[in-house]
Backbone bond lengths (Angstrom), bond angles and torsions (degrees), N, CA, C in turn:
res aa  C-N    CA-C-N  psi(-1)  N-CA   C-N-CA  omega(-1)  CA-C   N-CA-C  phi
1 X - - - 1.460 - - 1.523 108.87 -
2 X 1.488 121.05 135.41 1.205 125.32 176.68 1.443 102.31 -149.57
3 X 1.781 106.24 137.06 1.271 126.58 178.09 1.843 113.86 -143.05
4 X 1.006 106.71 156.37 1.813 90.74 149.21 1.770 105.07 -149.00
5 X 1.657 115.02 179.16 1.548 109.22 -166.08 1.575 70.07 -126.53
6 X 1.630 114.20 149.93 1.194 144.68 157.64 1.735 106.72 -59.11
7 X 1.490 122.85 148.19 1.254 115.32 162.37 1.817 108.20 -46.68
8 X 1.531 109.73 -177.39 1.198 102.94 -171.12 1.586 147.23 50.23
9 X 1.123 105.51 -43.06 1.706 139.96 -162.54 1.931 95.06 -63.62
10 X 1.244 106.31 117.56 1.693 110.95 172.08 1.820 108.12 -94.03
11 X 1.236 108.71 114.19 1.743 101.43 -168.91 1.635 76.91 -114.02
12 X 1.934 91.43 162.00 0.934 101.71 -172.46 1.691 96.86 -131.09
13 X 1.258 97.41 124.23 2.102 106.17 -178.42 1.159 112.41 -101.44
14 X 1.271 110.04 124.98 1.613 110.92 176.50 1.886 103.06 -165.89
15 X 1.256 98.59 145.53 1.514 155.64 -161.57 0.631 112.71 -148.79
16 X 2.243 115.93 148.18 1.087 121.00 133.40 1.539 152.22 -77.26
17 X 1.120 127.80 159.55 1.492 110.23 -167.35 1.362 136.22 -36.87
18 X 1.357 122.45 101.87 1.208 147.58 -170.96 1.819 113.88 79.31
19 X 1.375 111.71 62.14 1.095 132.86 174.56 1.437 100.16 -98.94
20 X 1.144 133.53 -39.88 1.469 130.81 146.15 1.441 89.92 131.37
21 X 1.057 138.17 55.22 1.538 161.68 151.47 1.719 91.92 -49.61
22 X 1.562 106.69 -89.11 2.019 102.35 -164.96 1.026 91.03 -53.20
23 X 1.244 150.01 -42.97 1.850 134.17 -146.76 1.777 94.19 -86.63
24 X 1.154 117.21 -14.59 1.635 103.16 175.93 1.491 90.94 -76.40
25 X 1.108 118.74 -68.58 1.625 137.45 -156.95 1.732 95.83 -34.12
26 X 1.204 92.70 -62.44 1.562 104.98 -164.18 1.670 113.13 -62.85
27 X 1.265 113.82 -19.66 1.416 113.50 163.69 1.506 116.42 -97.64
28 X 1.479 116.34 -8.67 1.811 117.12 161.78 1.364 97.60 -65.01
29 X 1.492 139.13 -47.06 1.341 136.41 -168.55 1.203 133.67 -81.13
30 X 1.357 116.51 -6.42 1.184 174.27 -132.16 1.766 116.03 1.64
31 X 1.645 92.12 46.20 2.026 100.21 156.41 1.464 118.19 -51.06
32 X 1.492 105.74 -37.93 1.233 110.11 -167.48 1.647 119.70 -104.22
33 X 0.856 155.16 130.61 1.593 150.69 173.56 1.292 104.38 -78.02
34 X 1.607 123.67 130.49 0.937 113.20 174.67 2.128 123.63 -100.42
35 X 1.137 93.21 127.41 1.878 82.31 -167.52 0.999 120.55 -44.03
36 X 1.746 134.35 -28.63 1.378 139.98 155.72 1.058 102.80 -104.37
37 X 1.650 86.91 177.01 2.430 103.18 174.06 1.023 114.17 45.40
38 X 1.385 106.19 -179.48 1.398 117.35 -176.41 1.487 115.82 -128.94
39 X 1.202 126.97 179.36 1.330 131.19 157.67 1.179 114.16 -133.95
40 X 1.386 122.13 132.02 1.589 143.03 -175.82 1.535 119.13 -122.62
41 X 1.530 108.95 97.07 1.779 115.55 170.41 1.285 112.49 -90.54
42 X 1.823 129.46 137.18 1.011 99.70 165.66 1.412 122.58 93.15
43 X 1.687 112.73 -41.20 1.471 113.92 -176.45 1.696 100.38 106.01
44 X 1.228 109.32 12.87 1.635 101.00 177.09 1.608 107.37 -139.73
45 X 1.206 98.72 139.94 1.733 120.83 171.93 1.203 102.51 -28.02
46 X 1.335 141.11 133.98 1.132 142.79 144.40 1.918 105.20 -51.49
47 X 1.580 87.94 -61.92 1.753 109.36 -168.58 1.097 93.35 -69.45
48 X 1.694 151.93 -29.69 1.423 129.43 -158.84 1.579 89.46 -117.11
49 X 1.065 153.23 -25.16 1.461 148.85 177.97 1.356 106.94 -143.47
50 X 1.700 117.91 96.32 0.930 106.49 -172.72 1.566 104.61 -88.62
51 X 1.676 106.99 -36.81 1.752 116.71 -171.91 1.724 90.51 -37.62
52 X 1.178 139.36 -54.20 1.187 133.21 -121.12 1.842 82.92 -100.79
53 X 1.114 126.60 -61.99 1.169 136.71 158.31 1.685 118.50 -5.87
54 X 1.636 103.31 -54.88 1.329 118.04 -165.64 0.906 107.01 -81.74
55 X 1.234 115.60 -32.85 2.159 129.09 -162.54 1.739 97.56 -69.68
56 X 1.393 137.14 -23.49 0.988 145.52 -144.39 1.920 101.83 -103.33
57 X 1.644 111.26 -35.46 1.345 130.58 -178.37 1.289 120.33 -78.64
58 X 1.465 117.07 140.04 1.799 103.25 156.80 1.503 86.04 -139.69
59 X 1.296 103.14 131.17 1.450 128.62 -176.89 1.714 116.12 -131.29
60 X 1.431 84.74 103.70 1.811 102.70 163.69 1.806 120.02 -80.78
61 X 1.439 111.33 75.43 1.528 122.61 167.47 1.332 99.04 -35.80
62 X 1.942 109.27 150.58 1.161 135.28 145.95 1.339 131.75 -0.62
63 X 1.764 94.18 -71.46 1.788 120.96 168.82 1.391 87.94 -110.16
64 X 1.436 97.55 119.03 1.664 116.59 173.22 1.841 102.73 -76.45
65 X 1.541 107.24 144.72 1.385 113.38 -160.35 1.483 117.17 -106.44
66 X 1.269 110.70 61.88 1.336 123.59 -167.35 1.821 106.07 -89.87
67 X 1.655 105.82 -174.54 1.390 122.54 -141.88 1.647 88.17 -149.90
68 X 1.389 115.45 78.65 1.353 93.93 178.30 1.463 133.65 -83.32
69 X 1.369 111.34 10.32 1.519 102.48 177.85 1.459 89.62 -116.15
70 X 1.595 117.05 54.48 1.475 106.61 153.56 1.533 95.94 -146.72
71 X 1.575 94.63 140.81 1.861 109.56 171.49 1.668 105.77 -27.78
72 X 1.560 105.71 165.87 1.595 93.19 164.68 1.640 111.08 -77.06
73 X 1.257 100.31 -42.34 1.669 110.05 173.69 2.007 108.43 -21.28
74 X 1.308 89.48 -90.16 1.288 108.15 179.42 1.910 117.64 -33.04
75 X 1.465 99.68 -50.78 1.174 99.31 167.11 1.704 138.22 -51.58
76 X 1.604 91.91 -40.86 1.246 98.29 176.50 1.739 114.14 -81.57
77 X 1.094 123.06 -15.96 1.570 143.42 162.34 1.755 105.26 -43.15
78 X 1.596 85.95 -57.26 1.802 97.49 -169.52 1.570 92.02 -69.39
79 X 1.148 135.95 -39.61 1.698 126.87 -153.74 1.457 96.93 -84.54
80 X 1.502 120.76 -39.87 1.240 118.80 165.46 1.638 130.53 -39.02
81 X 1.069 86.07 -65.84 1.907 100.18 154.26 1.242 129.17 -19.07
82 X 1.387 100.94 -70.58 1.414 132.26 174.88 1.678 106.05 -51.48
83 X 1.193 107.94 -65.87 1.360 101.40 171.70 2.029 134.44 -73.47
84 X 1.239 108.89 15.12 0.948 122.35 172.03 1.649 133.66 72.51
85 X 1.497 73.52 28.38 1.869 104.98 177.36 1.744 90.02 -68.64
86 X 2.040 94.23 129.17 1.363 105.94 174.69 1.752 114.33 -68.95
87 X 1.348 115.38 139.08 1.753 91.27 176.03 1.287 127.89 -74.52
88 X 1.057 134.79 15.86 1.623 148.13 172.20 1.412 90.16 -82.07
89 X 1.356 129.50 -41.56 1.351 118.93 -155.08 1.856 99.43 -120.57
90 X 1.039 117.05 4.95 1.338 135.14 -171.89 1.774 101.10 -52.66
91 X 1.526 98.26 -79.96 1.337 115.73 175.37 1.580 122.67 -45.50
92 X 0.976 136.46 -16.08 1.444 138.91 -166.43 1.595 112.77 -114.94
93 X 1.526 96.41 -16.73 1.969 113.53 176.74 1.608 99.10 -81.34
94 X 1.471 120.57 -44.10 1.301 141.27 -174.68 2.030 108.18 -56.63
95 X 1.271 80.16 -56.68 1.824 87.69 -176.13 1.559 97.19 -73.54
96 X 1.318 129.55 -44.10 1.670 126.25 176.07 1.863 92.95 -49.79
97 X 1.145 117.93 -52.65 1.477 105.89 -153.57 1.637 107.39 -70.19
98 X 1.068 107.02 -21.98 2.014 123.63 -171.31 1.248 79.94 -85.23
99 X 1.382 144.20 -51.48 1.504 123.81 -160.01 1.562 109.26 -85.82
100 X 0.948 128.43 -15.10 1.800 143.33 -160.73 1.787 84.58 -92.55
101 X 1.333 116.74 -30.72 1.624 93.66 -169.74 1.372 110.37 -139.17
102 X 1.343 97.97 29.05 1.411 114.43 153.01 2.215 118.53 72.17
103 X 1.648 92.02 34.02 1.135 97.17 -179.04 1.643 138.36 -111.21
104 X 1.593 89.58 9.70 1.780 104.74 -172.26 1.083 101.58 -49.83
105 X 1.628 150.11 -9.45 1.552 125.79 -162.88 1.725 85.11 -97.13
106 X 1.245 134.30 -44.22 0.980 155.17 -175.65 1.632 126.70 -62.45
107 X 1.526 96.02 -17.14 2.053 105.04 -171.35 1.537 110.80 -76.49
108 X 1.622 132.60 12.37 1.270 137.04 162.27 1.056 111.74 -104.58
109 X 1.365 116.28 -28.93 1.923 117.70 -169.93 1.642 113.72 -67.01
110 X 1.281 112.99 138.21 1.741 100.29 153.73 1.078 119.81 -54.25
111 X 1.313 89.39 162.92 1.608 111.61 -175.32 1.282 115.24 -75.40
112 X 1.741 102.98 -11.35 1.901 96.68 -159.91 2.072 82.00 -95.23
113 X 1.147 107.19 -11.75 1.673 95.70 -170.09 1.341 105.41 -97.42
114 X 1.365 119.52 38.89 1.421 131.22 -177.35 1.340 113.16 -97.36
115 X 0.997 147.12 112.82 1.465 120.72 165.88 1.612 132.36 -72.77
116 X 0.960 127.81 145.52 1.623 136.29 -166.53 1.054 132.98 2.23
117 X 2.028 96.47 -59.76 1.581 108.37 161.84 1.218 130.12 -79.38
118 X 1.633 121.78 -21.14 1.092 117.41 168.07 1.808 116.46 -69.47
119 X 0.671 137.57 -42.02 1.856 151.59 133.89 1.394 104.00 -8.26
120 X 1.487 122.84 -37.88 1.435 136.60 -170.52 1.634 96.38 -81.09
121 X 1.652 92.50 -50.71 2.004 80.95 -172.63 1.449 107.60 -79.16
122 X 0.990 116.84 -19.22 1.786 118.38 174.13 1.819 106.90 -42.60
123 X 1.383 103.30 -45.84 1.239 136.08 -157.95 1.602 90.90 -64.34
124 X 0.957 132.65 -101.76 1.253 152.95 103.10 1.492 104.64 47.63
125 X 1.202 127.93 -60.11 2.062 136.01 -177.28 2.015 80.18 -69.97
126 X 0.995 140.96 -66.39 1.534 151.53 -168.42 1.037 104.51 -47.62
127 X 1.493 137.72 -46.04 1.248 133.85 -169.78 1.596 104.82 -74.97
128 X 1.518 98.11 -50.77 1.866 99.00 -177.31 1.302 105.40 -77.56
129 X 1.552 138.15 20.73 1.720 104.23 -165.38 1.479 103.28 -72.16
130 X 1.289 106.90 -59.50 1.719 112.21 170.96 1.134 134.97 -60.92
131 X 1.322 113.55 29.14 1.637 125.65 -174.03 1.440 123.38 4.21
132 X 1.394 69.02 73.49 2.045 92.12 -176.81 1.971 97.22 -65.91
133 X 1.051 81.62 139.92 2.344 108.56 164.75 1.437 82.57 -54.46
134 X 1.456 142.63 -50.42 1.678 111.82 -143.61 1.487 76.53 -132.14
135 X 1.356 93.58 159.74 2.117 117.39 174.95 1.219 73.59 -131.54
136 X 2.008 98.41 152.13 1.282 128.92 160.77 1.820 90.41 -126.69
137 X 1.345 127.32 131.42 1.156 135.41 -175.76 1.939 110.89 -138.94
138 X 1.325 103.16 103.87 1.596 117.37 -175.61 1.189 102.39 -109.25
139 X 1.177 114.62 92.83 1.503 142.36 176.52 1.384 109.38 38.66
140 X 1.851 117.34 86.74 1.261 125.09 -166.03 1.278 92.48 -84.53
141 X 1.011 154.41 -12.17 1.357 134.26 -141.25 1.790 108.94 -112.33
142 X 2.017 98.68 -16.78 1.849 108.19 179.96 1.357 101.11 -60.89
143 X 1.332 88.68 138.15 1.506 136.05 162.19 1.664 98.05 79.87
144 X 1.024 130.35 29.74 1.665 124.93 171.91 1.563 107.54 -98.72
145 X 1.438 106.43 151.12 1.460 114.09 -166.36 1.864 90.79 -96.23
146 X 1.683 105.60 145.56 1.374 88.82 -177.38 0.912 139.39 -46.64
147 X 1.708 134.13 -35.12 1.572 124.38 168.68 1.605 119.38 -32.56
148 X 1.458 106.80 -40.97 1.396 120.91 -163.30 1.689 107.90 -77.16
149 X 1.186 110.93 -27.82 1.693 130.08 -167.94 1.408 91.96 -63.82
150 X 2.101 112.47 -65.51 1.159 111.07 -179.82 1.617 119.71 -68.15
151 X 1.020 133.89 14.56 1.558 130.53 -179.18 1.596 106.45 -115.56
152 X 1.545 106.53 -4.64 1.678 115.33 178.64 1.784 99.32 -98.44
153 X 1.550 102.42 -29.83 1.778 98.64 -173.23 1.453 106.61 -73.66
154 X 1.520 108.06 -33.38 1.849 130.48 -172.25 1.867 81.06 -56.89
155 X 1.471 118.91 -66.62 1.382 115.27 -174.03 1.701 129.82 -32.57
156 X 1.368 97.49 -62.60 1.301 105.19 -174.46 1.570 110.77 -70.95
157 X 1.073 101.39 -31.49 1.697 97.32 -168.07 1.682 98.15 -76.30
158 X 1.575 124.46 -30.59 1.228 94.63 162.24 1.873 124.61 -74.71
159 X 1.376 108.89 9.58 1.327 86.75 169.47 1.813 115.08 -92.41
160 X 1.239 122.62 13.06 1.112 118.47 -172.55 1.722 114.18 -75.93
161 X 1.441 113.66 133.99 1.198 125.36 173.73 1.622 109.82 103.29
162 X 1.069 132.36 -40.93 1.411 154.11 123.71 1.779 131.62 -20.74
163 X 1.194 111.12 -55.65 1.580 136.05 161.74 1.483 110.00 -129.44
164 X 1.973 100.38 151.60 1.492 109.98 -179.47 1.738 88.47 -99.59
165 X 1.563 117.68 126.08 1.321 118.37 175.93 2.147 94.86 -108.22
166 X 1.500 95.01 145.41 1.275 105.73 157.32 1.798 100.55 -122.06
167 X 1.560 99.33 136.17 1.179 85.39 -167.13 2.138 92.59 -132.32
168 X 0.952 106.98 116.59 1.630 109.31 -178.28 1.535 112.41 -88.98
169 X 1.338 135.44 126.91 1.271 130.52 167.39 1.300 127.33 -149.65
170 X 0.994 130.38 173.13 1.503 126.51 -174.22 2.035 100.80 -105.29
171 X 1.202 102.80 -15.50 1.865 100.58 -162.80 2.143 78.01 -98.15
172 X 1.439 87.37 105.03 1.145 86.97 165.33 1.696 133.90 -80.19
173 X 1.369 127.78 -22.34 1.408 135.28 174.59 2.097 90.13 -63.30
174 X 0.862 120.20 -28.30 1.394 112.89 171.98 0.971 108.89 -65.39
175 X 1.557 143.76 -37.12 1.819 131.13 178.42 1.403 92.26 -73.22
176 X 1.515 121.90 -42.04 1.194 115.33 -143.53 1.885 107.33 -74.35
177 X 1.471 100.84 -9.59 1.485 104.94 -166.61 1.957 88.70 -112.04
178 X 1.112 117.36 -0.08 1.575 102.88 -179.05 1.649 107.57 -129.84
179 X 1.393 112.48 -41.24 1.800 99.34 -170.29 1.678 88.73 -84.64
180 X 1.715 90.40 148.81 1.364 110.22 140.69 1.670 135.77 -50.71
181 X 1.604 92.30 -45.84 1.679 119.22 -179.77 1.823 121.20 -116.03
182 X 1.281 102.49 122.05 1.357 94.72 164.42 1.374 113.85 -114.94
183 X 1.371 105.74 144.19 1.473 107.71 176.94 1.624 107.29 -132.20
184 X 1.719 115.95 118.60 1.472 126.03 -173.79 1.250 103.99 -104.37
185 X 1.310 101.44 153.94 1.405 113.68 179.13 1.562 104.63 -141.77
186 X 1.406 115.30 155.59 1.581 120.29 171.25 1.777 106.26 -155.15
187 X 1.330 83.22 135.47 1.705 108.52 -179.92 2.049 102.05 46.34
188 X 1.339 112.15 44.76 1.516 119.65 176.12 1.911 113.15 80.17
189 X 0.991 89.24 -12.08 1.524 106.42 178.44 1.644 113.50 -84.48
190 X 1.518 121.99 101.99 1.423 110.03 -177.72 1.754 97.78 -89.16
191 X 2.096 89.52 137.43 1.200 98.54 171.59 1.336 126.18 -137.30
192 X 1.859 99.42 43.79 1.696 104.66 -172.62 1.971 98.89 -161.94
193 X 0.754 130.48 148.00 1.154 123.90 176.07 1.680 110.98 -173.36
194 X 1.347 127.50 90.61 1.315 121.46 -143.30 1.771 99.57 -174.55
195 X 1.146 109.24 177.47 1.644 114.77 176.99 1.750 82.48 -105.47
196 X 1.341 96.77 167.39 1.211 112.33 173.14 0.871 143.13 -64.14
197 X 1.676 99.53 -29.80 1.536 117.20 173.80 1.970 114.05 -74.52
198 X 1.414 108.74 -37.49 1.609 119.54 -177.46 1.236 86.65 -91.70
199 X 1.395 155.23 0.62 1.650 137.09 151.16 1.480 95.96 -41.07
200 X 1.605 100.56 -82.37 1.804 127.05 -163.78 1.414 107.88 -54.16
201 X 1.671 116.72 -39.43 1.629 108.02 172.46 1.630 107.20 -56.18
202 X 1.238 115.79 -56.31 1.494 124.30 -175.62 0.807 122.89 -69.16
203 X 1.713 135.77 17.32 1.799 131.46 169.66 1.536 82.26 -148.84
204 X 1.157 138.87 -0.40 1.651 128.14 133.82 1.591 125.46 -56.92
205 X 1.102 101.98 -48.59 1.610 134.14 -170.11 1.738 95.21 78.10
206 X 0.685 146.23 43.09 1.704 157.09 168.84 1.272 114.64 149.44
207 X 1.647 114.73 -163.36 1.336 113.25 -164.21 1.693 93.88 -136.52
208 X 1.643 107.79 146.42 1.617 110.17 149.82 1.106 160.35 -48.20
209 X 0.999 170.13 72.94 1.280 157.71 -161.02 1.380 117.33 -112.33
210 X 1.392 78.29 121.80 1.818 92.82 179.34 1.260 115.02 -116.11
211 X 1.563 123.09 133.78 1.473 147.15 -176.84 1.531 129.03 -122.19
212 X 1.046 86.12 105.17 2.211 86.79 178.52 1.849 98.47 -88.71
213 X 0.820 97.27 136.09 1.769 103.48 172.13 1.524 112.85 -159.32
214 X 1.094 125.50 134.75 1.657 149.44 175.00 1.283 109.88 -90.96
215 X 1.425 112.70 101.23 1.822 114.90 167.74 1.936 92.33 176.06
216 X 1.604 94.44 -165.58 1.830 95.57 177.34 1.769 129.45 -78.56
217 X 0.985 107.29 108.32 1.663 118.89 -178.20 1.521 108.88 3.17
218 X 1.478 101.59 -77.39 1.058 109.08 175.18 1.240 152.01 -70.17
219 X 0.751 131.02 -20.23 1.888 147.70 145.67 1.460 112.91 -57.30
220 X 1.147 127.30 -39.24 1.311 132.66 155.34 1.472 118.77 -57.12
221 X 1.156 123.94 -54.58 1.499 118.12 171.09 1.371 134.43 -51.26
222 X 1.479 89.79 -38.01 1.814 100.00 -168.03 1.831 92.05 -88.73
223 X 1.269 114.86 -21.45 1.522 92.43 173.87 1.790 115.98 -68.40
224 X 1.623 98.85 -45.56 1.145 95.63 177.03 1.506 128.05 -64.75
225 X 1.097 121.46 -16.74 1.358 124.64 -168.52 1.574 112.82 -83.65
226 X 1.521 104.33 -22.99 1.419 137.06 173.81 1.740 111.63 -64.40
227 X 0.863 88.27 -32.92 1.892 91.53 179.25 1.549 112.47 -68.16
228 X 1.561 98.99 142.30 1.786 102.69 179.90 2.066 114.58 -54.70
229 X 0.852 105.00 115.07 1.419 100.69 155.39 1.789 100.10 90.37
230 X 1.489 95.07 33.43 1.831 105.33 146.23 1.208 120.88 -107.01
231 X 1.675 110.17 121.10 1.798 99.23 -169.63 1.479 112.30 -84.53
232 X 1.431 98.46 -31.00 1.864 103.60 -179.10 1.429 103.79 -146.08
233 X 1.377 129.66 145.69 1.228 132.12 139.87 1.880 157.81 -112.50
234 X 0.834 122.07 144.21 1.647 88.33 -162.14 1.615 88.11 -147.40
235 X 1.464 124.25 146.33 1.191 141.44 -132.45 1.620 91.81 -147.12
236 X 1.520 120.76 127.49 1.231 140.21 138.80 1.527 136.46 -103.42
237 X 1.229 115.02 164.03 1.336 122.18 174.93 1.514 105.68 -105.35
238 X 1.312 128.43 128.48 1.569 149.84 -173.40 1.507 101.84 -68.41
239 X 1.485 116.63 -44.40 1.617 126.41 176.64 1.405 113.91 129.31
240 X 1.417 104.54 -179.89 1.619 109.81 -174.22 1.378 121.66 -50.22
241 X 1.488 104.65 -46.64 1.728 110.42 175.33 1.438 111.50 -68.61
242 X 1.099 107.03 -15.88 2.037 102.50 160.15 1.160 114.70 -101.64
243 X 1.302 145.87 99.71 1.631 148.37 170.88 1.563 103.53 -53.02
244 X 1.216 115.54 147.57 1.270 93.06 161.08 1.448 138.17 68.44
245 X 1.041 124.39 -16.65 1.741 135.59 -167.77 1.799 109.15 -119.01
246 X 1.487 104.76 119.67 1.439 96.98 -172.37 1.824 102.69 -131.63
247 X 1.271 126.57 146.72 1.315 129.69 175.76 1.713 121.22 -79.93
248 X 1.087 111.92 106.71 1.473 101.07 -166.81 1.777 107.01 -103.04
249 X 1.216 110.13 132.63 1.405 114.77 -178.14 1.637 117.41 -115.28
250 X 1.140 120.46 122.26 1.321 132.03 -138.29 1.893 90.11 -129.76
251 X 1.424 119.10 143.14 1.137 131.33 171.57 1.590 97.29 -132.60
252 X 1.129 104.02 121.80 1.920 126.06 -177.95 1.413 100.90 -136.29
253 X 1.470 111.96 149.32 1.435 135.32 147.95 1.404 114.62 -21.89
254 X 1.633 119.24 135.83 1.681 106.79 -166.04 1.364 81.50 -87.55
255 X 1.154 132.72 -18.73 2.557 111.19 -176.15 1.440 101.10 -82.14
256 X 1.002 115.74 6.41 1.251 108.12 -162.66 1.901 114.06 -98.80
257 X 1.278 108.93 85.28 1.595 93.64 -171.72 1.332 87.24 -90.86
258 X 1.622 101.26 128.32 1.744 119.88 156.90 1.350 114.82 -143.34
259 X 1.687 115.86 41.22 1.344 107.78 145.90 1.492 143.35 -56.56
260 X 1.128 82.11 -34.00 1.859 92.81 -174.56 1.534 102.89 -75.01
261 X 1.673 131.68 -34.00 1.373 115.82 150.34 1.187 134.27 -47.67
262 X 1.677 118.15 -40.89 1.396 99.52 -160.45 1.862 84.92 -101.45
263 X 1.061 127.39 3.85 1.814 115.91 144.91 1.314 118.30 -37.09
264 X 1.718 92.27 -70.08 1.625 111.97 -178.92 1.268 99.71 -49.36
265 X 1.241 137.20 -87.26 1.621 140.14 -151.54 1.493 105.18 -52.68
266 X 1.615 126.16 1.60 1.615 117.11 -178.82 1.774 87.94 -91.44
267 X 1.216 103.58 -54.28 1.788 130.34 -160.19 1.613 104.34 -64.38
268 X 1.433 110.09 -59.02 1.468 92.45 171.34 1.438 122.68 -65.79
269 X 1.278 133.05 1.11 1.498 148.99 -176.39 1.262 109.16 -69.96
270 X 1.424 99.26 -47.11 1.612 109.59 175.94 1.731 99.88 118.74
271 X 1.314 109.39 -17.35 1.329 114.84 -179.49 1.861 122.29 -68.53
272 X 1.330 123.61 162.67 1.194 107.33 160.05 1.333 144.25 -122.89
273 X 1.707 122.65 137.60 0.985 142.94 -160.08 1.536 119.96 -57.76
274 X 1.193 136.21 106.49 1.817 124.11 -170.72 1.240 125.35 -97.31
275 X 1.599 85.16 -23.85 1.767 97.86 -157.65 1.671 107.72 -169.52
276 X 1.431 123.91 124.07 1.603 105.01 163.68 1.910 97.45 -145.31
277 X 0.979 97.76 142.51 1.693 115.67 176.35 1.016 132.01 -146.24
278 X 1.556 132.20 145.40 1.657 126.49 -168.14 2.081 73.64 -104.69
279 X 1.439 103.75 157.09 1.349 117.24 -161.60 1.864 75.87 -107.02
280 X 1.268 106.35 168.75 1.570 113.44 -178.45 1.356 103.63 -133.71
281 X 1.225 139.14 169.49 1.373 135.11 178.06 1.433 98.26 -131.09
282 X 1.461 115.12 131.02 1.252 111.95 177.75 1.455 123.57 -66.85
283 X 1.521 101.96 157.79 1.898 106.19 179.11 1.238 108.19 -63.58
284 X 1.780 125.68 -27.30 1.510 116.61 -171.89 1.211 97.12 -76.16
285 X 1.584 123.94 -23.86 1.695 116.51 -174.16 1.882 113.48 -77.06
286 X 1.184 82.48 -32.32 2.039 86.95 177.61 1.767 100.64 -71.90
287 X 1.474 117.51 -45.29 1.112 106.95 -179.06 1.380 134.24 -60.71
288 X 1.450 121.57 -26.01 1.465 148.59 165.81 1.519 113.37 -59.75
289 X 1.406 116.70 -49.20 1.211 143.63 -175.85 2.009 100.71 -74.95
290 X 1.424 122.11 -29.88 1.032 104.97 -171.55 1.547 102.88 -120.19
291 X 1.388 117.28 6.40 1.657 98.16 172.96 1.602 97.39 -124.69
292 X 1.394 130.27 38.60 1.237 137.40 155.22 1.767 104.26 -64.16
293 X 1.468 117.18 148.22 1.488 128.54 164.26 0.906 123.98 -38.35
294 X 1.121 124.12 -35.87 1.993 139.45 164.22 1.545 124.64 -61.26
295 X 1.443 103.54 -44.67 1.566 133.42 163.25 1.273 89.24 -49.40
296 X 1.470 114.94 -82.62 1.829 113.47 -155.37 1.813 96.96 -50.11
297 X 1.316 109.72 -53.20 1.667 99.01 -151.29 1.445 91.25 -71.11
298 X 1.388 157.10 -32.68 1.268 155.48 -173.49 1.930 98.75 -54.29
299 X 1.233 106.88 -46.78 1.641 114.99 -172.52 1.411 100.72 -71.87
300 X 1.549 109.94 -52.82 1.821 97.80 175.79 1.261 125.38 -58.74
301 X 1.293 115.69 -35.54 1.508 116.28 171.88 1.902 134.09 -84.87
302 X 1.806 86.77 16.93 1.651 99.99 168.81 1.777 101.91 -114.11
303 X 1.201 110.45 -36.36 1.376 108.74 161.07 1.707 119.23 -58.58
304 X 1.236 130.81 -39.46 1.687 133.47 159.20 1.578 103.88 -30.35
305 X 1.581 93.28 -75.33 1.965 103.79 176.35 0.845 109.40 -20.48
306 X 1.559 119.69 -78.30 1.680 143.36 -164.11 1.477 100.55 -47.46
């Protein structure tokens, strides 16, 4: 398997269980050695410089690696340390990291009198204290109650452009509402690597469009059907309590934006416009669709080619 993330760039990794998601992670960070290849952060060897490699990461593991008979304060003091936070500047990275993840009521308490999610942002304040260029993120979002889920997505997405986040999870509407990029993998075999939007265009093979409009069947159709870059169309009636008003479902080219034509071609008609939408396919549906047995052997047998 080979990939890389652009500076800035938030990718989003996901697999199913034991597709080998932590065992990538853990050899980007370099816990793990990998028996082949290499990994390069930064522009440096993992395997030939790792110090320099590491200094560059903040990585929130699976099982977050906490200290429970120490304050969070203190804790994050010690991790600071560890990472080679100067002490002039020690203290002020510490209070940024308690305030970035929302834990000032919490920065005296132990760790063991934390509950789950708060343990999560502990997790989480450690990875960013040194505002590392790259995040490694192994499912930041377990055990948070939803308020907290959305105040972790509010997080990351402001780190985009600024930091390269890899972010692994199982709640998929979370990649789908934060990375630019997802990249899937199954049983070590990557078999997706795409934005979200050219995932669903590309295992659609185009895109939907759906149109409610009020006027005569026919004059409406043949205009629309008339426009560049409609492959098929097919036309309903809404029903008796709608006179007049029919749903038209349109299959077009996914590069192809021509909403705003077939707007125009209802509106300049004289007819009226109710409704128009490109339909979306969900990430759990692309994901289902691409780590099926067929999926994997289709990917192994384009890698053979290659």
């Amino acid at each position: 398997m080979s990939f890389s993330v652009n500076k800035g760039e938030i990718l989003g990794f996901l697999g199913p269980n034991g597709a080998g998601k932590s065992t990538t992670m853990r050899m980007i960070t370099g816990y793990l050695a990998p028996s082949a290849g290499k990994v390069t952060v930064g522009g440096f060897d993992m395997g030939q410089d790792p110090l320099k490699a590491k200094s560059l990461i903040g990585y929130l593991p699976e099982t977050v690696p906490l200290y429970p008979e120490m304050t969070v304060r203190d804790y994050l003091r010690f991790v600071g340390r560890l990472k080679g936070i100067p002490g002039r500047e020690l203290n002020k990275k510490v209070d940024a990291a308690i305030s970035r993840c929302w834990l000032t009521t919490y920065a005296d308490r132990l760790i063991s009198h934390l509950s789950k999610g708060y343990r999560q942002r502990c997790g989480l304040a450690q990875a960013l204290i040194h505002d590392p260029p790259v995040l490694i993120l192994d499912e930041p979002t377990s055990g948070l109650d939803p308020k907290q889920i959305l105040e972790t997505r509010d997080l990351i997405s402001s780190l985009r452009g600024e930091h390269t986040v890899i972010l692994s999870t199982h709640i998929l509407p979370e990649v789908q509402n934060v990375c630019e990029r997802v990249l899937i993998i199954n049983q070590g075999v990557l078999v997706a690597d795409e934005s979200p939007e050219h995932l669903e265009a590309k295992l659609k093979g185009g895109q939907r469009i759906r149109i409610e409009a009020k006027g005569p069947l026919e004059p409406m159709q043949a205009r629309l059907a008339a426009i560049s870059g409609v492959k098929s169309l097919t036309a309903s009636a809404r029903g008796p309590e709608f006179p007049d008003t029919y749903e038209f479902s349109l299959d077009t080219d996914p590069h192809d934006e021509i909403r705003k034509e077939l707007a125009s071609a209802i509106v300049t008609g004289g007819w009226e416009l109710l409704e128009i939408h490109a339909e979306r396919m969900s990430l759990e549906e692309i994901f289902l669709k691409l780590t099926t047995q067929d999926a994997l052997l289709e990917a192994a047998k384009e890698e053979a080619n290659v």
